[in-house]
FILUMTOR-36678 format. One line per 10 residues: their letters; for each residue x negated, y, z negated of N, C-alpha, C, O. Coordinates in Angstrom, 1 decimal, padded with zeros to 4 digits. Layout:
REM residues N
a = X:Y:Z:X:Y:Z:X:Y:Z:X:Y:Z | ...
***
This chain:
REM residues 88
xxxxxxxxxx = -092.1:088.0:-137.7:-092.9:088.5:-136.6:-092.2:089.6:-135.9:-092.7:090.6:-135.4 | -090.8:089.3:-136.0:-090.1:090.3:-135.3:-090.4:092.1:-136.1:-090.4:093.3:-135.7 | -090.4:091.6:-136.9:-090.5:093.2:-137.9:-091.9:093.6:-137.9:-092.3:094.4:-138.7 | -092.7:093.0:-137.0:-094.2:093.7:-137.0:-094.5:094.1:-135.6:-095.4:094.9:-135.5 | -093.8:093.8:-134.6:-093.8:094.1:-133.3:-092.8:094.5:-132.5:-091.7:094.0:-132.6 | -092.9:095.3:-131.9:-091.8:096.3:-131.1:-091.4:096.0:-129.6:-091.9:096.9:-128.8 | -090.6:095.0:-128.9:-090.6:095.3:-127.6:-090.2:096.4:-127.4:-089.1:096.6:-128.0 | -090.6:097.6:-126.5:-090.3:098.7:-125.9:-089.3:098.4:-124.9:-089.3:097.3:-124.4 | -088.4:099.3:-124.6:-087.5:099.1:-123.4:-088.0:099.7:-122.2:-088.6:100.7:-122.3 | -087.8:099.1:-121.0:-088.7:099.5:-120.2:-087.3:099.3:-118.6:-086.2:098.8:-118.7
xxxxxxxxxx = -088.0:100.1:-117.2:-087.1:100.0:-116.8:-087.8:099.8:-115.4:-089.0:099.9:-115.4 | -087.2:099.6:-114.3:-088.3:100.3:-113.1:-087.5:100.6:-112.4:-086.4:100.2:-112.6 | -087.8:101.7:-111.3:-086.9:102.4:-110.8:-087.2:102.5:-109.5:-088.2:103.0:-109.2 | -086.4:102.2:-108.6:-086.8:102.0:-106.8:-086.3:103.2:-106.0:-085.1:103.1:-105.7 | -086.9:104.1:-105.5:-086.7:105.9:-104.8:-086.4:105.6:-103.6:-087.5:105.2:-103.2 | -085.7:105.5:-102.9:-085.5:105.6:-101.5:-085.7:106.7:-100.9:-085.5:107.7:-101.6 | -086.3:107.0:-099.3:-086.0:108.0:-098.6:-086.5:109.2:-099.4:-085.7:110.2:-099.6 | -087.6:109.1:-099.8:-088.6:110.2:-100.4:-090.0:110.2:-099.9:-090.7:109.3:-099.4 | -090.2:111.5:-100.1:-091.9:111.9:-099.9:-092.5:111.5:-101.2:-091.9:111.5:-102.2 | -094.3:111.1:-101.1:-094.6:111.0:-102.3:-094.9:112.0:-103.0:-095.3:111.7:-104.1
xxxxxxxxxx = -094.7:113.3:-102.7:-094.7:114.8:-103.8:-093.1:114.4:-104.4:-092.8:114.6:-105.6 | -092.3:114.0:-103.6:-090.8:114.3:-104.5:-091.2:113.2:-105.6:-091.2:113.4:-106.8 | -091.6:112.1:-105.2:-091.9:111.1:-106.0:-092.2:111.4:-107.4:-091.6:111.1:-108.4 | -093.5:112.2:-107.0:-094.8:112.5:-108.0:-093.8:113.6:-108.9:-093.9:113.6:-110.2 | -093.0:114.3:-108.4:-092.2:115.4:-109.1:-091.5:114.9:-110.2:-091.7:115.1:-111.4 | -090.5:114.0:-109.6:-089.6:113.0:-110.2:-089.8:112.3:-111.4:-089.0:112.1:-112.3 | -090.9:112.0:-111.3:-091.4:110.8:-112.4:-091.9:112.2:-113.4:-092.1:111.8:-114.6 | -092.1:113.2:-113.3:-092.9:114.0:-114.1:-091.4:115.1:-114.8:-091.5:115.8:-115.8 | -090.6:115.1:-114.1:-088.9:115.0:-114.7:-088.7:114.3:-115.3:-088.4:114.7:-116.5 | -088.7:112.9:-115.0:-087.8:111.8:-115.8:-088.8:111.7:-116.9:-088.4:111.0:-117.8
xxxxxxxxxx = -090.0:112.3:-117.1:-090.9:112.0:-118.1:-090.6:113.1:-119.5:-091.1:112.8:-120.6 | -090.0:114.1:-119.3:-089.5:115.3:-120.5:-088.3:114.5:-120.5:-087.4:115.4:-120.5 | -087.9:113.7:-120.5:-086.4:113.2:-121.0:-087.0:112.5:-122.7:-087.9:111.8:-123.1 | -085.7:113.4:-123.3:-085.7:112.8:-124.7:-085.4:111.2:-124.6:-084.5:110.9:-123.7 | -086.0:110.1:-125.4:-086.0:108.9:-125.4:-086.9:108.1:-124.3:-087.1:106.8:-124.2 | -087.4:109.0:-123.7:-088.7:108.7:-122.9:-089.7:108.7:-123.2:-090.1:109.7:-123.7 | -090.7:107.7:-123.1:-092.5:107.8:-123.8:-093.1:108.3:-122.2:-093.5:109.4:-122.1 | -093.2:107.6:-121.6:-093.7:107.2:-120.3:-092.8:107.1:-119.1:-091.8:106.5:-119.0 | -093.4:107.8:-118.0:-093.3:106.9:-116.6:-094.2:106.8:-115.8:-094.8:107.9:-115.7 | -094.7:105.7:-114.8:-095.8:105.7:-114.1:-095.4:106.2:-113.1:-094.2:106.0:-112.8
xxxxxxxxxx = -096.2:106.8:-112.2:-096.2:106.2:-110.9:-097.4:106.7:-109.9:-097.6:107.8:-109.4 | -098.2:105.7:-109.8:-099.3:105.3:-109.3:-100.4:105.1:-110.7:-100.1:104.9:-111.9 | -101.8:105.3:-110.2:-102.5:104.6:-111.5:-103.0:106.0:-112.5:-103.7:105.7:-113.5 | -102.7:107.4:-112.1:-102.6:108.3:-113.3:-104.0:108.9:-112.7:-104.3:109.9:-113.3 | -105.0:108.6:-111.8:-106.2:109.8:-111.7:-105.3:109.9:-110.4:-104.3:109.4:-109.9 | -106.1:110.9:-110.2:-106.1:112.2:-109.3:-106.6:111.7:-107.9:-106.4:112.5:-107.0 | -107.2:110.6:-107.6:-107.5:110.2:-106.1:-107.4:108.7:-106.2:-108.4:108.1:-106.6 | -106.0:108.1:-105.5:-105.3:106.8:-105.8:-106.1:106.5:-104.1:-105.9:107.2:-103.1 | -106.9:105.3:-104.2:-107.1:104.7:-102.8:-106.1:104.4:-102.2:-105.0:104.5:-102.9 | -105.9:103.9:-100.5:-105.1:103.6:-100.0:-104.5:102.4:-100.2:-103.4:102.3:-099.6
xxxxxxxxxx = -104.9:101.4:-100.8:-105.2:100.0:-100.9:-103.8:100.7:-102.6:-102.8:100.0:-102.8 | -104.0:101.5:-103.1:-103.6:101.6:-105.1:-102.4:102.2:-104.4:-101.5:102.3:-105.2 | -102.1:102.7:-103.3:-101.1:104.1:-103.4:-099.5:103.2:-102.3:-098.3:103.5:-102.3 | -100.4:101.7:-101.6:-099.1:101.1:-101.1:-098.7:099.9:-102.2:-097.7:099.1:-102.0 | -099.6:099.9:-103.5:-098.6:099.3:-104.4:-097.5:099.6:-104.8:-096.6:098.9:-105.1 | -097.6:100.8:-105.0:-096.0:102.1:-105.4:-095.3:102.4:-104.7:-094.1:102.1:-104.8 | -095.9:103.2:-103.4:-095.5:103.7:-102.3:-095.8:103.2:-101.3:-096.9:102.8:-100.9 | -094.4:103.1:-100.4:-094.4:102.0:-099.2:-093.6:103.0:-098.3:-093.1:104.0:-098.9 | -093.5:103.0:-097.2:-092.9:103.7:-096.4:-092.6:105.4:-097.0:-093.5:106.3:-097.2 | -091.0:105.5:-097.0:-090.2:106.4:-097.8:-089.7:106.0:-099.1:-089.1:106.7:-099.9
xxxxxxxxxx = -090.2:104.7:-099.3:-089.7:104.2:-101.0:-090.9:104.2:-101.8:-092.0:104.0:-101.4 | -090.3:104.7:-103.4:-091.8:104.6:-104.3:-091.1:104.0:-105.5:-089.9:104.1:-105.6 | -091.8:103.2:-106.4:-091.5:102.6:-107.4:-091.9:102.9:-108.7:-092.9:102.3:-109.1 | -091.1:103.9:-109.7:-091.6:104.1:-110.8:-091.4:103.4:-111.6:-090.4:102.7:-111.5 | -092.3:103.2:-113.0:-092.3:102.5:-114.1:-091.9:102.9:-115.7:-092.7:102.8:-116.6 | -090.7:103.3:-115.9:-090.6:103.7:-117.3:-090.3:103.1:-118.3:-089.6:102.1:-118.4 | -091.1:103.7:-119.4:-091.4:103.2:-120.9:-090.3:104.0:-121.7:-090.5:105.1:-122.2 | -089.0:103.1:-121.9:-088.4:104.0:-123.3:-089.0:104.5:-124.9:-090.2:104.5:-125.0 | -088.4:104.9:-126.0:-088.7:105.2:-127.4:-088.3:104.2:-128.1:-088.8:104.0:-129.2 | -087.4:103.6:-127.7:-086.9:102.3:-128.3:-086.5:101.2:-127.9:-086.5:101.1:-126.7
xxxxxxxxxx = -086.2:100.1:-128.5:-085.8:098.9:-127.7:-084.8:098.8:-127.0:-083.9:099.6:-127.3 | -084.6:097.9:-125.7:-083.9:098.1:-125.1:-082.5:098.3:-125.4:-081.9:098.9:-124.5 | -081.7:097.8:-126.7:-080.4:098.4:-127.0:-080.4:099.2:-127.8:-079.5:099.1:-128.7 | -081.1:100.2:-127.8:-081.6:101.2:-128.9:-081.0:102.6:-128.2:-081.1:102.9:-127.0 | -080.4:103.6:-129.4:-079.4:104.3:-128.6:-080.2:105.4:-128.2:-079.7:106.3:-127.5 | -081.7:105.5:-128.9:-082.1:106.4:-127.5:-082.7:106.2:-126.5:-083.2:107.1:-126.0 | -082.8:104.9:-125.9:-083.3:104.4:-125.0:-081.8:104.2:-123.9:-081.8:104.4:-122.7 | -080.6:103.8:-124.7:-079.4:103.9:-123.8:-078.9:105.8:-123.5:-078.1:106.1:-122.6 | -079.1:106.2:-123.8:-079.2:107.7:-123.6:-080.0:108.0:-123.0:-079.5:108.5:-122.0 | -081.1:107.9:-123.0:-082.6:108.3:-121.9:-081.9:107.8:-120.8:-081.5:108.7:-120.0
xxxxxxxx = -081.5:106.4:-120.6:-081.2:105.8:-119.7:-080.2:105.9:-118.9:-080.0:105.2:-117.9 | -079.4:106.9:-119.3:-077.9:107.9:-119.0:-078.3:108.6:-118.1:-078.1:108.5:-116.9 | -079.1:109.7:-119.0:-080.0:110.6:-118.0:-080.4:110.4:-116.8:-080.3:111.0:-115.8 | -081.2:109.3:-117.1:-082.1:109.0:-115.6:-080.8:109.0:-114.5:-080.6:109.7:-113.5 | -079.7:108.0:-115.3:-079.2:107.9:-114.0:-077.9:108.7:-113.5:-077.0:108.3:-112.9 | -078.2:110.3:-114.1:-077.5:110.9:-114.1:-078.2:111.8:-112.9:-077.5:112.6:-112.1 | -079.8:111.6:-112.9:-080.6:112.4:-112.3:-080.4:112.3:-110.7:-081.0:113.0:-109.8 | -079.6:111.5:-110.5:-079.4:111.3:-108.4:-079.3:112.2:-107.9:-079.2:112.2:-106.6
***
Protein backbone atom coordinates (compact mmCIF):
# COMPACT_ATOMS: atom_id res chain seq x y z
CA UNK A 1 0.00 0.00 0.00
CA UNK A 2 2.79 2.03 0.74
CA UNK A 3 3.99 2.14 -3.05
CA UNK A 4 0.57 3.26 -4.18
CA UNK A 5 0.13 6.30 -1.93
CA UNK A 6 2.17 9.34 -1.22
CA UNK A 7 2.06 11.17 2.08
CA UNK A 8 2.99 14.66 1.04
CA UNK A 9 5.16 16.73 3.47
CA UNK A 10 3.31 19.35 4.78
CA UNK A 11 4.16 22.10 7.15
CA UNK A 12 2.28 25.08 8.89
CA UNK A 13 3.67 28.17 9.52
CA UNK A 14 2.65 30.86 12.29
CA UNK A 15 3.55 34.92 11.07
CA UNK A 16 3.73 37.09 13.83
CA UNK A 17 3.28 40.84 13.85
CA UNK A 18 2.04 41.12 10.21
CA UNK A 19 -0.53 42.78 8.15
CA UNK A 20 -2.75 40.53 6.14
CA UNK A 21 -1.26 41.99 2.65
CA UNK A 22 2.28 40.95 3.98
CA UNK A 23 0.70 37.74 4.76
CA UNK A 24 -1.08 37.34 1.47
CA UNK A 25 2.46 38.40 -0.23
CA UNK A 26 4.38 35.93 1.76
CA UNK A 27 2.55 32.78 1.12
CA UNK A 28 2.54 33.81 -2.66
CA UNK A 29 6.72 33.93 -2.14
CA UNK A 30 6.97 30.88 -0.35
CA UNK A 31 4.78 29.38 -3.08
CA UNK A 32 7.67 29.86 -6.28
CA UNK A 33 9.91 27.95 -3.94
CA UNK A 34 11.37 24.89 -5.78
CA UNK A 35 10.01 21.78 -3.80
CA UNK A 36 6.94 23.56 -3.12
CA UNK A 37 3.35 22.42 -4.53
CA UNK A 38 1.24 24.66 -2.34
CA UNK A 39 0.59 27.20 0.24
CA UNK A 40 -2.69 28.28 1.71
CA UNK A 41 -3.64 31.05 3.26
CA UNK A 42 -7.22 31.69 3.67
CA UNK A 43 -9.80 29.67 1.47
CA UNK A 44 -8.31 30.93 -2.20
CA UNK A 45 -11.46 33.25 -3.61
CA UNK A 46 -11.28 36.56 -3.64
CA UNK A 47 -13.90 37.67 -0.82
CA UNK A 48 -13.06 35.48 2.50
CA UNK A 49 -16.10 36.38 5.03
CA UNK A 50 -15.24 37.55 8.39
CA UNK A 51 -16.24 34.53 10.15
CA UNK A 52 -13.27 32.49 7.06
CA UNK A 53 -10.64 35.29 7.48
CA UNK A 54 -10.25 34.89 11.76
CA UNK A 55 -9.56 31.18 11.01
CA UNK A 56 -6.04 32.21 9.57
CA UNK A 57 -5.83 35.61 10.68
CA UNK A 58 -6.18 36.68 14.19
CA UNK A 59 -4.85 39.85 15.38
CA UNK A 60 -1.23 40.51 13.76
CA UNK A 61 -0.68 36.69 13.41
CA UNK A 62 -1.71 34.59 10.16
CA UNK A 63 -1.31 30.98 9.69
CA UNK A 64 -0.15 29.45 6.52
CA UNK A 65 -0.44 25.99 5.18
CA UNK A 66 2.22 24.37 3.07
CA UNK A 67 2.21 21.43 0.81
CA UNK A 68 5.81 20.13 -0.08
CA UNK A 69 6.93 17.97 -3.59
CA UNK A 70 7.85 15.22 -1.54
CA UNK A 71 7.65 13.25 1.55
CA UNK A 72 8.56 14.60 4.45
CA UNK A 73 12.31 13.29 4.45
CA UNK A 74 12.54 13.82 0.95
CA UNK A 75 15.43 16.08 -0.16
CA UNK A 76 13.39 18.39 -1.92
CA UNK A 77 11.03 18.96 0.60
CA UNK A 78 14.14 19.37 3.18
CA UNK A 79 15.49 22.01 0.89
CA UNK A 80 12.18 23.83 0.19
CA UNK A 81 12.16 23.75 3.84
CA UNK A 82 15.64 25.55 4.16
CA UNK A 83 14.32 28.12 2.23
CA UNK A 84 11.34 28.88 3.91
CA UNK A 85 13.26 29.27 6.85
CA UNK A 86 15.73 31.13 5.42
CA UNK A 87 12.98 33.56 4.30
CA UNK A 88 12.77 35.67 8.01
Amino acid sequence: MEDEFITYGTARIMLSNVTYDMAANLAAELASIDGVTSVSFGNGTEQDTPEEIAEYFKGSDALLSVTFDGEETDPISLSAMEEIKAQR
